[in-house]
C-alpha positions in Angstrom: 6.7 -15.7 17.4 4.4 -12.5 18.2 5.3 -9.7 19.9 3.1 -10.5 22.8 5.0 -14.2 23.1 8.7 -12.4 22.7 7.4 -10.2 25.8 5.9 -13.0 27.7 9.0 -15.6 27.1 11.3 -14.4 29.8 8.5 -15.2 32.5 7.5 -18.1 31.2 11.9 -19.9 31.3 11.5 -18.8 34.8 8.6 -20.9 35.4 10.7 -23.7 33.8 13.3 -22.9 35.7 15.5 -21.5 32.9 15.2 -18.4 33.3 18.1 -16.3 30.9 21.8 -15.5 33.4 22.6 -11.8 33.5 24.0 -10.0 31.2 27.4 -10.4 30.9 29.8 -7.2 31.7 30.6 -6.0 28.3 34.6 -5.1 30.3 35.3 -8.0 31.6 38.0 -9.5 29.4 40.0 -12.3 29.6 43.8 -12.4 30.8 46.1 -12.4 27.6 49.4 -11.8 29.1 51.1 -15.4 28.9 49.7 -15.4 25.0 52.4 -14.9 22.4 52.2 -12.3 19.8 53.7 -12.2 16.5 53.9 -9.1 14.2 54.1 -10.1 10.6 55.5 -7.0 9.0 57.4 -6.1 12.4 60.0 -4.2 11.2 57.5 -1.6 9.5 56.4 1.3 11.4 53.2 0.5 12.8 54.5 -3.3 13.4 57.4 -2.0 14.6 55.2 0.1 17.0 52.7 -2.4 17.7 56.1 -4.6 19.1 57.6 -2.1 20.8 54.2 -1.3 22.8 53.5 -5.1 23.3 56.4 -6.1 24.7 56.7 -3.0 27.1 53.5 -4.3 28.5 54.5 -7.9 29.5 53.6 -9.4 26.5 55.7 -12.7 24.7 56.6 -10.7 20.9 57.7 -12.2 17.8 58.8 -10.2 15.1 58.4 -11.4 11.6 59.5 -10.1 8.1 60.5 -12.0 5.2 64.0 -12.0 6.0 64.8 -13.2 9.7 68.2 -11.4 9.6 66.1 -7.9 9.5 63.8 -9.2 11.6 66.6 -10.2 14.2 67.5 -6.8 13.6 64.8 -4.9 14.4 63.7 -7.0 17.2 67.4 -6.2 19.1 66.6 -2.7 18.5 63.8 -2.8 20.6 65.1 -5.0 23.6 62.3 -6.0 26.1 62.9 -9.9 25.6 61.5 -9.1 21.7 62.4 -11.7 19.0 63.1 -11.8 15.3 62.2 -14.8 12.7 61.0 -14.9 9.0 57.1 -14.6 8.9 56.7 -18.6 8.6 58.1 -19.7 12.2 56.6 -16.0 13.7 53.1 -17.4 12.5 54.1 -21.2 13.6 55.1 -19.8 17.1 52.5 -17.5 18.3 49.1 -17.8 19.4 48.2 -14.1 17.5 49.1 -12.8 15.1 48.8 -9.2 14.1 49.2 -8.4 10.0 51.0 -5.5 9.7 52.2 -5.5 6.3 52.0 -2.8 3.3 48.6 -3.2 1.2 50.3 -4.6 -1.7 51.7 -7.1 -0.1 48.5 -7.8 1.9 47.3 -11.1 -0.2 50.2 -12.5 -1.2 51.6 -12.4 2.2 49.0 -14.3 4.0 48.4 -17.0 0.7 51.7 -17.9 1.6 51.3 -18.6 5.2 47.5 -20.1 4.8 49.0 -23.7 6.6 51.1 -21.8 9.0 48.2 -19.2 10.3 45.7 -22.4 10.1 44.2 -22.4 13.9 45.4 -18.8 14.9 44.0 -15.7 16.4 44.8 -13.0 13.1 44.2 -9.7 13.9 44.9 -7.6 10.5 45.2 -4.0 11.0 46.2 -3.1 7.0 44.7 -0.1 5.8 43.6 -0.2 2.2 44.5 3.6 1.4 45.6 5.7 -2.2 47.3 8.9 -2.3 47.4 11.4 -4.9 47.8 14.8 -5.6 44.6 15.8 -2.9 46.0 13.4 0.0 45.0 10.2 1.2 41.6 7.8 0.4 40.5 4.8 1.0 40.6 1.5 -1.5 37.4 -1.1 -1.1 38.7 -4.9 -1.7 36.6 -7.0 -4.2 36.2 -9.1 -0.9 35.2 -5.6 0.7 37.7 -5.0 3.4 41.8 -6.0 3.7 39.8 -7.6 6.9 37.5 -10.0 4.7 40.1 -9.9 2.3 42.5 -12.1 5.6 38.9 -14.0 6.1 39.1 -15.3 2.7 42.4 -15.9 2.6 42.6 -17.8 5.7 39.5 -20.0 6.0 41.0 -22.3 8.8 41.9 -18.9 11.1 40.2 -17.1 13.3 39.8 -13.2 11.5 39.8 -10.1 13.5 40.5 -6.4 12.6 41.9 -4.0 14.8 45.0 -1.1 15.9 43.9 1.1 12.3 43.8 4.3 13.7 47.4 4.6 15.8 49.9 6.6 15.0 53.4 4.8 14.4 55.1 8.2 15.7 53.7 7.5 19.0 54.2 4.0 19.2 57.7 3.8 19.1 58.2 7.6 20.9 60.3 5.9 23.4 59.6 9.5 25.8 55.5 8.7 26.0 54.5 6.5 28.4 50.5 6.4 27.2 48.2 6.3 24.7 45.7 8.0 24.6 42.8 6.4 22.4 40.4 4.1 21.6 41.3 0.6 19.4 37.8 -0.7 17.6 38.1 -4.5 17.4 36.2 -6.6 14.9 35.2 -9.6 14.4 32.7 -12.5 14.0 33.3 -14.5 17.5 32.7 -13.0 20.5 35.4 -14.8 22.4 38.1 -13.7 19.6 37.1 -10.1 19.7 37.3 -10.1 23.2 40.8 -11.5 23.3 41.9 -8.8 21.0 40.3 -5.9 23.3 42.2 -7.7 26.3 45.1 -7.4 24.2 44.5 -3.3 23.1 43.9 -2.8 26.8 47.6 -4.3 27.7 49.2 -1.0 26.1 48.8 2.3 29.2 46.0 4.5 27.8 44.6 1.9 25.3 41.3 0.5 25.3 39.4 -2.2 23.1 36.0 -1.4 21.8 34.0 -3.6 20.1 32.9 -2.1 16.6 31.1 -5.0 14.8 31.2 -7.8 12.5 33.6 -7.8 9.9 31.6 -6.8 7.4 31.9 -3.3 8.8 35.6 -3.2 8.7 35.4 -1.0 5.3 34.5 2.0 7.4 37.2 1.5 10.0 39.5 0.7 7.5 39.0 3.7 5.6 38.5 6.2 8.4 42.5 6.2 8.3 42.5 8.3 5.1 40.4 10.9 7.2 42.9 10.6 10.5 45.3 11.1 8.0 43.9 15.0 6.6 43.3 15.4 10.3 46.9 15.1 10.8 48.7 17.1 8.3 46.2 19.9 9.2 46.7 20.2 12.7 50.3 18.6 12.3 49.3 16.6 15.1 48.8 12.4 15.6 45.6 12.1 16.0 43.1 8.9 17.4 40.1 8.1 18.5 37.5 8.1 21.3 34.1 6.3 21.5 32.5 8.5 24.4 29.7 7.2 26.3 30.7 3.2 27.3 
């Protein structure tokens, strides 16, 4: 197709009488709050966080770690009608799941729940990060991202990436109310990213942004090691803003 018949198509659908619907508005999400969400890697930090947040908000939480008794555990800590199981019935029982687990145990974690995460929304948030003597910095995958790394993985569930750049200290500060950033979702269908945004947007002060397919979750991914230097500088918690939508 030419230039001149891209520019002329619109008018001519109308003539058929198929003429393209209006865009659709890029905020208007779906309602998430009867979905259950399970944490694998819940008793963590930034699982543990994630919960907490989750399950202040309204939402139906599972946590899951390898051993239900700790899970159990930390879910009571939490209260708010939170639960605790192994990772197996957390995946069998939700309808997302958000992988929250240490990098090293990133693979092995979710090749061992492949049947159980078959059909699921995942949403992983791992961070593929070093340290060393000068401070954080970011790991690439062979598969490119811990994001494409879950896609592989899990070929019968639906991938996302997102919740990278919060601060565990904040999520489970018990005396703040809000958070105040931005949560870049990823993913390769729309309907799936937009589930997870919903889902960023149940937490006060939270909002969902979509930031691409998943082959760009390297960037996001690693933009923690920076957040990171950030932090220890200004001994602060630092997130993120996308100004401008």
């Amino acid at each position: 197709m030419t230039s001149t018949d891209s520019a002329q198509q619109p008018a001519e659908d109308t003539a058929k009488g198929t003429a393209k619907a209006p865009a659709k508005d890029p905020w208007d999400l779906p309602d998430v709050s009867g979905l259950v969400v399970g944490v694998l890697g819940g008793t963590g930090p930034q699982g543990k966080g994630l919960a907490h947040r989750l399950a202040k908000a309204g939402q139906k939480v599972i946590i899951g770690s390898r051993a239900a008794e700790r899970a159990r555990a930390a879910a009571g800590e939490l209260g708010h009608g939170v639960e605790g199981a192994d990772n197996a019935e957390t995946a069998r029982r939700s309808d997302i799941v958000i992988v929250a687990v240490p990098w090293d145990g990133h693979a092995a974690t979710l090749e061992s729940l492949r049947e159980e995460l078959a059909g699921k929304l995942v949403v992983d948030c791992v961070n593929p990060l070093g340290f060393d003597k000068k401070g954080a910095y970011a790991l690439k995958p062979e598969e490119g991202s811990a994001a494409e790394q879950a896609a592989a993985l899990l070929p019968d569930s639906r991938v996302t990436a997102a919740f990278h750049h919060l601060s565990a200290v904040l999520l489970q500060d018990p005396e703040i109310d809000a958070i105040d950033t931005d949560v870049m979702v990823l993913g390769e269908v729309r309907a799936d990213v937009e589930i997870v945004q919903a889902l960023a947007g149940r937490i006060p002060g939270m909002r969902g942004v979509f930031a691409g397919r998943l082959r760009n979750a390297h960037q996001v991914e690693a933009l923690v090691a920076n957040l990171i230097s950030v932090n220890r500088r200004y001994r602060a918690h630092a997130g993120l803003r996308v100004t401008d939508v």
